[in-house]
C-alpha positions as CSV (number, residue, x, y, z in Angstrom):
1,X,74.1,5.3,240.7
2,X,74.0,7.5,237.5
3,X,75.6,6.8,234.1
4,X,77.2,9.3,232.5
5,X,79.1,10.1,228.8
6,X,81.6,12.6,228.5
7,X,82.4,14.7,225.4
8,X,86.0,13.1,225.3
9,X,84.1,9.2,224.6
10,X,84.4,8.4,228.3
11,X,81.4,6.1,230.1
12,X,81.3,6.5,233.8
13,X,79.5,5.1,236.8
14,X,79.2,7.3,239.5
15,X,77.6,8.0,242.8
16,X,76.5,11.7,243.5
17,X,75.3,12.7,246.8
18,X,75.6,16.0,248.3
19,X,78.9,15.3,250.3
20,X,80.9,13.9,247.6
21,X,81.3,12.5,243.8
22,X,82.4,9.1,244.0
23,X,83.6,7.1,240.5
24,X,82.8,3.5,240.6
25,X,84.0,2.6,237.0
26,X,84.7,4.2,233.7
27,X,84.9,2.6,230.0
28,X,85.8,4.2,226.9
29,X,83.7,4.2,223.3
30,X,84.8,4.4,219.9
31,X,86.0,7.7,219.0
32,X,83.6,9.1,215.9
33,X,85.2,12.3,215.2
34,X,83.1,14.6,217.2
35,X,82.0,14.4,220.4
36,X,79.7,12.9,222.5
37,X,76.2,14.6,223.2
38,X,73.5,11.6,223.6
39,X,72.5,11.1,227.1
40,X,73.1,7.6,227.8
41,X,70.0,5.3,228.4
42,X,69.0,2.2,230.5
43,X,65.8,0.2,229.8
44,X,65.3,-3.1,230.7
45,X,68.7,-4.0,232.1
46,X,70.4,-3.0,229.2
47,X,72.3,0.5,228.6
48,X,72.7,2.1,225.2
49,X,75.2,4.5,224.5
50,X,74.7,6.8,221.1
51,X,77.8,8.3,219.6
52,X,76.8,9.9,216.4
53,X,75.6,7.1,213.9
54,X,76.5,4.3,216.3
55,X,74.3,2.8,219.2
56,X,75.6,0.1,221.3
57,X,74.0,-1.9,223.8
58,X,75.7,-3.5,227.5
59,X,73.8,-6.0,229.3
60,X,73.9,-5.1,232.9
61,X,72.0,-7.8,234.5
């Protein structure tokens, strides 16, 4: 499974193989005014998600 964070504020869980894309969730972030760049991050269980001067934190144990 990958995490991924689109320009538009979306976070999405998604399963890429080479016959298909399949979406298994998707969340949305505060909007900060520009968009999203940061690759999102998991360490330890946890997933952080940068969007210009904020970082937040999920638990996903």
């Amino acid at each position: 499974m990958d995490y991924l964070l689109s320009e538009d504020n979306a976070v999405g869980l998604a399963q890429a193989t080479p016959e298909a894309y399949r979406e298994k969730g998707r969340f949305r972030i505060a909007d900060q005014g520009y968009p999203s760049r940061a690759h999102p991050v998991v360490c330890g269980g946890m997933l952080y998600i940068r969007n210009q001067g904020v970082l937040t934190c999920y638990d996903l144990k």
